[in-house]
C-alpha positions in Angstrom: 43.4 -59.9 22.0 41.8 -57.7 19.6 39.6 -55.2 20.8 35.8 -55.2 19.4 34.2 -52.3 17.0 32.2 -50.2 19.3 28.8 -50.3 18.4 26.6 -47.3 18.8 23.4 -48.4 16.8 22.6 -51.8 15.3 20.4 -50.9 12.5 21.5 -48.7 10.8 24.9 -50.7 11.5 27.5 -47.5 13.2 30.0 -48.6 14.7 33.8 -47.2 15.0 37.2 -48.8 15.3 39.6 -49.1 18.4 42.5 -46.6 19.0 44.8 -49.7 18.9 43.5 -50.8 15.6 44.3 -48.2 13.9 48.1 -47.5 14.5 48.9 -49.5 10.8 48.9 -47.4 7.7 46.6 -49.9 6.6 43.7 -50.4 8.7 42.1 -53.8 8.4 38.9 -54.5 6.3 37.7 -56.3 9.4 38.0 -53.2 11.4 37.1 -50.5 9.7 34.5 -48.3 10.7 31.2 -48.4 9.5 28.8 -45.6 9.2 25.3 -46.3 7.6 22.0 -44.4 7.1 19.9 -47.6 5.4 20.0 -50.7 5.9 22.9 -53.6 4.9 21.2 -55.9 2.4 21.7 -59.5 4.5 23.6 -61.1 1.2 25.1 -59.2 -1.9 23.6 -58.7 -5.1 24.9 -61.2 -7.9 27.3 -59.6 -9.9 25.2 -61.5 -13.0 22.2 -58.7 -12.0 24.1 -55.6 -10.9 24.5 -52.9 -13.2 25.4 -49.4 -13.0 23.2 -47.0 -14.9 24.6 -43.3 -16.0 22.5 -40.8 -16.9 21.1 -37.0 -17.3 23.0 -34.6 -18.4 25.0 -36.9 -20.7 25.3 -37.4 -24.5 24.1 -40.9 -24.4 22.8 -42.8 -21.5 24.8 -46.3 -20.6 24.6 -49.1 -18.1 27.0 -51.2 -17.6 27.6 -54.5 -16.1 30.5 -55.6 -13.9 32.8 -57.4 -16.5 32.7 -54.0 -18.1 33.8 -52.4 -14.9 36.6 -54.0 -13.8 38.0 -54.6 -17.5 38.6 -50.8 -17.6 41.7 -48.9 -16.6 42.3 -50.0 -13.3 43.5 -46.8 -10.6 45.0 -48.2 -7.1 44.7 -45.2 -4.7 45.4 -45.0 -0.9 42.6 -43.0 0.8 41.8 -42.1 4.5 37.8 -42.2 5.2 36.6 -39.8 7.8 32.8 -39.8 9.2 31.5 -36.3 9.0 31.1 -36.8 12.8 34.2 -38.2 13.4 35.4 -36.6 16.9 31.5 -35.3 17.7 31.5 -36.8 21.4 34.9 -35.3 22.5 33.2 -31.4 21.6 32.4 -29.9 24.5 29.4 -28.4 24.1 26.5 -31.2 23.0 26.0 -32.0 19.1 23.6 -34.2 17.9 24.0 -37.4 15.5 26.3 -40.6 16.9 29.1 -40.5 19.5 31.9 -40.9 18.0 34.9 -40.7 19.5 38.0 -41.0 17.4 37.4 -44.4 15.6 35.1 -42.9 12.8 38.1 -43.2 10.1 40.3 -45.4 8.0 43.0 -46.1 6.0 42.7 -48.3 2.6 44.2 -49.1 -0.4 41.3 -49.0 -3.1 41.4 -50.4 -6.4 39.2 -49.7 -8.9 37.9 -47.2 -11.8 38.2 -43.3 -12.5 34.9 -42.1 -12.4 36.2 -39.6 -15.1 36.7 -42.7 -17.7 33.1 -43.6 -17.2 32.0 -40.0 -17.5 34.1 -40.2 -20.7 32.3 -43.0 -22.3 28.9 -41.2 -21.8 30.0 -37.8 -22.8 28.8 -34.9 -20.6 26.5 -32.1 -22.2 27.1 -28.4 -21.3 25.0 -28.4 -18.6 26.4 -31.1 -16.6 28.0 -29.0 -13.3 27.1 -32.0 -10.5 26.9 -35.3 -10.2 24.5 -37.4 -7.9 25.1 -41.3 -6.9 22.7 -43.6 -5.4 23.3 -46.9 -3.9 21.0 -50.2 -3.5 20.4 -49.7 0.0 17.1 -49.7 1.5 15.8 -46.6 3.5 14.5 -47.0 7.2 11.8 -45.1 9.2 8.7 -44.4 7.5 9.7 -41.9 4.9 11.6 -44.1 2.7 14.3 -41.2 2.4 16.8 -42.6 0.0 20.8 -41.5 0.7 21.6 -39.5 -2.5 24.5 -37.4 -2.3 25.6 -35.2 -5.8 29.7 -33.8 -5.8 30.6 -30.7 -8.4 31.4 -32.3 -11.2 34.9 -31.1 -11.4 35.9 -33.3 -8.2 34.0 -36.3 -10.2 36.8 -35.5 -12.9 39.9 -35.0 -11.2 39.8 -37.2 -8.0 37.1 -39.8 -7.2 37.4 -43.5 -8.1 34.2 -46.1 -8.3 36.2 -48.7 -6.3 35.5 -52.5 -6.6 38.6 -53.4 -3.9 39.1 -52.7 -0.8 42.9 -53.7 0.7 43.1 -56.2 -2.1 40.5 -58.2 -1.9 36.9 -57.4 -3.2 35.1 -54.7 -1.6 33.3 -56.4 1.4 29.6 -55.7 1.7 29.2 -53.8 4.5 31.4 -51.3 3.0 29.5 -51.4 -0.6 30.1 -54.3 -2.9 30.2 -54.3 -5.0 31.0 -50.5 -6.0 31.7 -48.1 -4.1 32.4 -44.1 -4.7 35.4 -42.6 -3.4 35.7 -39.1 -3.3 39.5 -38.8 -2.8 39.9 -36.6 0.5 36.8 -35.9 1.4 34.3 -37.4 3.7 32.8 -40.6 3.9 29.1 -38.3 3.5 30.6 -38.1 -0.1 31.4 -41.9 -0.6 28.0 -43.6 -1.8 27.8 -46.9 -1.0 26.4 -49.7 -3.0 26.1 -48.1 -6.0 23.9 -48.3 -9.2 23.2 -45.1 -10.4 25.0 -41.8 -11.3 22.9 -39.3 -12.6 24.1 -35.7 -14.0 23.1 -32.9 -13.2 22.9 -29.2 -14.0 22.9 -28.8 -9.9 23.5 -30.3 -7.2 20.9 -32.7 -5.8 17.8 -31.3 -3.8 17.0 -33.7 -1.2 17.4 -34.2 2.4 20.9 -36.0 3.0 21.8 -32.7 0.7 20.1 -30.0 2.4 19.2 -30.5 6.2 21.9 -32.6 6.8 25.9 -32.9 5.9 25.6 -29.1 6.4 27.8 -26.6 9.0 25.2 -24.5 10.7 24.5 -22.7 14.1 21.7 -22.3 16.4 18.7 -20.9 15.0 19.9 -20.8 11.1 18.0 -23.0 8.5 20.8 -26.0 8.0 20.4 -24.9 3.7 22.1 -22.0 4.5 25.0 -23.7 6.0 28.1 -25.3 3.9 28.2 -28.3 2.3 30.6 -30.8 4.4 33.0 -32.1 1.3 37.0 -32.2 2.1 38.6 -33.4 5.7 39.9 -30.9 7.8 43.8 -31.0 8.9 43.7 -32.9 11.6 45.8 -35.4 14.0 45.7 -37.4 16.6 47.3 -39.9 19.7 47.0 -43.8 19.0 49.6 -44.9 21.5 49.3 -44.5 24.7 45.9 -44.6 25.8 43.7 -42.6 27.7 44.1 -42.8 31.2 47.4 -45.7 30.4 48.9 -45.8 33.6 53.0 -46.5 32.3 56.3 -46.9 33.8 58.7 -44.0 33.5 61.7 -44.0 30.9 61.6 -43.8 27.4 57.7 -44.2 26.2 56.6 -44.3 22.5 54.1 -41.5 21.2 52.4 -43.0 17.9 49.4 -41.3 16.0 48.2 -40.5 12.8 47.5 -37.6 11.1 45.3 -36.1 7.8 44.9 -32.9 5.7 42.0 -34.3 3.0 42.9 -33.0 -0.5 46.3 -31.1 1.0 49.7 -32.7 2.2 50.3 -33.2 6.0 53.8 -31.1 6.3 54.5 -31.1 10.2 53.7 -32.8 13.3 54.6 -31.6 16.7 53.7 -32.8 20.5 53.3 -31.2 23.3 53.8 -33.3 26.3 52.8 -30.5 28.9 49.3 -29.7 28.1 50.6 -27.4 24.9 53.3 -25.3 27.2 55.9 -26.3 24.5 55.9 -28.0 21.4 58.6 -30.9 20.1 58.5 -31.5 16.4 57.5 -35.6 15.6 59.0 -38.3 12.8 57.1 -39.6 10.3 57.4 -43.3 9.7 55.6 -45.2 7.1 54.7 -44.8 3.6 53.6 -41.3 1.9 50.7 -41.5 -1.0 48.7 -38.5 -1.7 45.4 -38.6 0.1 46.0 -41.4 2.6 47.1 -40.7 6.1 50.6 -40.3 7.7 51.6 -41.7 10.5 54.3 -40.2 13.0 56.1 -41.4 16.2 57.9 -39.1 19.5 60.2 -40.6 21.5 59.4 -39.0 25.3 61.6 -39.7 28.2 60.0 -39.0 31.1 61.5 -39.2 34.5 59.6 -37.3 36.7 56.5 -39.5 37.9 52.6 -37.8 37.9 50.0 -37.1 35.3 50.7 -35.8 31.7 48.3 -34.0 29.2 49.3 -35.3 25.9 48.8 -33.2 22.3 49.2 -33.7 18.7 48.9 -30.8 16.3 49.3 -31.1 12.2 50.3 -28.3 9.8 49.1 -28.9 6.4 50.6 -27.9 2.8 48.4 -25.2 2.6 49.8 -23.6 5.9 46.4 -24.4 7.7 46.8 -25.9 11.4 45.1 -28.2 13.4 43.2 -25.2 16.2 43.4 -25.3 19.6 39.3 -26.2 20.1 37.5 -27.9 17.2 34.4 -25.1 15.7 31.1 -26.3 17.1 28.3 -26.7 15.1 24.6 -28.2 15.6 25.5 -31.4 13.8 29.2 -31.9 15.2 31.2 -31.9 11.7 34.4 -31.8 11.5 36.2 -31.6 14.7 39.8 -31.4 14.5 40.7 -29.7 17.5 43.8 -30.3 19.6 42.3 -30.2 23.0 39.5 -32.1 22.5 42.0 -35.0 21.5 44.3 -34.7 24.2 45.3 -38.0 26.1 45.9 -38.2 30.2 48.6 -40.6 31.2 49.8 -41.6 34.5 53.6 -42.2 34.8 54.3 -44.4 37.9 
């Protein structure tokens, strides 16, 4: 039977997918995580009303209407999603924001446009260094704080789609239909959802999902000094077995996935003694720049008790996964080995 998302807030919508969901390349539309700030319009905007304005720092101004979209150059590009916070309950020390666990990320095939082709079209002036999206969301709480996010305009040109489909079929609404960013390899912070209106910049946006938030930064520092959360760490981890999987002895299946953002995962290897010693693992499944890989161990065991599972990933740059992910008030980016460690019983 398949295991439900698990809901940690209702409005905004968060809620992050089950370890067993997500041992296909491909994780299911149905399933994949969702991570909101505003709230999820109840039915979608007709397409005959949407339109996607681009402005600022641009030669000419344009909007332009769906039709227009799709009937561009079309990319297909598989990308893994990661919430900022993805792994923030397994730290040990307290952070703030959601608990997520390990179900904050996905794998998808996307189809859709270069967001450099648009740019194209407009023409960008000398000043243009950033580029800010905004979506049709509305704000909650009594601010009205919109979700605006900007990227340096030379990731808007090399590596970030406007995507209209999501596994092939049309980009469901929770997850931003009709148009989606996609900054390839980094976080989902960096992904505007429900989107109408890219605006150039000569800087990045000022604003609070820019400055206060979506930033690295300790105890006692202002969060503007910190750095801007923008590509996914190297970073992998157990699928199969579960924790605390009580299973018979003989051989036993080790599956997981594992992701390096805008680098290549090169090396996988297991520990199956609490990181005593390390056994290198297979890769199965396809290999597309940007998406996850998934890997396999074979582990005999014969010798009943409890085992301390590990995964590590080494990534094309030479950077690997550390042993304890780097705490910070807001809990980005933990990759670390221990904190994703699995306990198994073998009877």
């Amino acid at each position: 039977m398949k295991k439900k998302m698990r809901v940690m807030s209702e409005k905004p919508l968060n809620a992050e997918t089950p370890n067993e969901q997500l041992r296909s390349w491909v994780t299911a539309n149905s399933m994949f995580f969702s991570r909101n700030q505003g709230e999820i319009m109840r039915e979608p905007i007709p397409l005959s009303e949407w339109e996607l304005i681009i402005e600022g720092k641009v030669k000419r101004a344009l909007r332009f209407n769906f039709d227009q979209v799709v009937r561009m150059p079309k990319a297909i590009v598989a990308n893994a999603v990661e919430c900022s916070g993805n792994g923030r309950s397994l730290l040990k020390e307290k952070a703030s924001g959601n608990s997520w666990t390990t179900g904050g990320v996905g794998n998808a095939v996307w189809g859709g446009v270069w967001l450099k082709d648009l740019l194209e079209r407009v023409g960008l002036d000398g000043g243009a260094k950033h580029v800010s999206f905004e979506g049709l969301d509305k704000p909650l709480g009594s601010a009205g704080i919109r979700f605006v996010r900007s990227i340096p305009v030379e990731k808007a040109m090399s590596s970030t789609i406007l995507a209209y489909e999501m596994n092939g079929e049309p980009l469901p609404l929770q997850h931003g239909y009709p148009l989606r960013v996609l900054a390839l390899g980094w976080t989902g912070a960096n992904c505007t959802k429900w989107l109408n209106k890219v605006t150039v910049m000569d800087r990045p946006f000022s604003g609070f999902y820019m400055d206060e938030v979506y930033r690295i930064f300790q105890k006692g520092e202002d969060p503007q000094s910190g750095t801007v959360v923008t590509g996914l760490k190297v970073k992998s981890f157990i699928t199969q077995p579960l924790q605390d999987e009580s299973l018979p002895a003989g051989p036993i299946t080790l599956l997981g996935v594992a992701y390096a953002g805008e680098a290549n995962v090169k090396r996988i290897e297991v520990s199956v003694d609490n990181g005593k010693t390390w056994n290198p693992a297979t890769f199965i499944g396809p290999y597309e720049p940007f998406a996850w890989r998934q890997w396999q161990y074979v582990w005999v065991v014969k010798k009943r008790g409890n085992y301390t599972l590990l995964s590590r990933a080494t990534d094309s740059e030479g950077r690997q996964q550390p042993l304890n992910g780097h705490w910070n008030v807001l809990g980005y980016g933990n990759n670390g080995i221990m904190e994703h460690a699995v306990t198994v019983h073998v009877r």
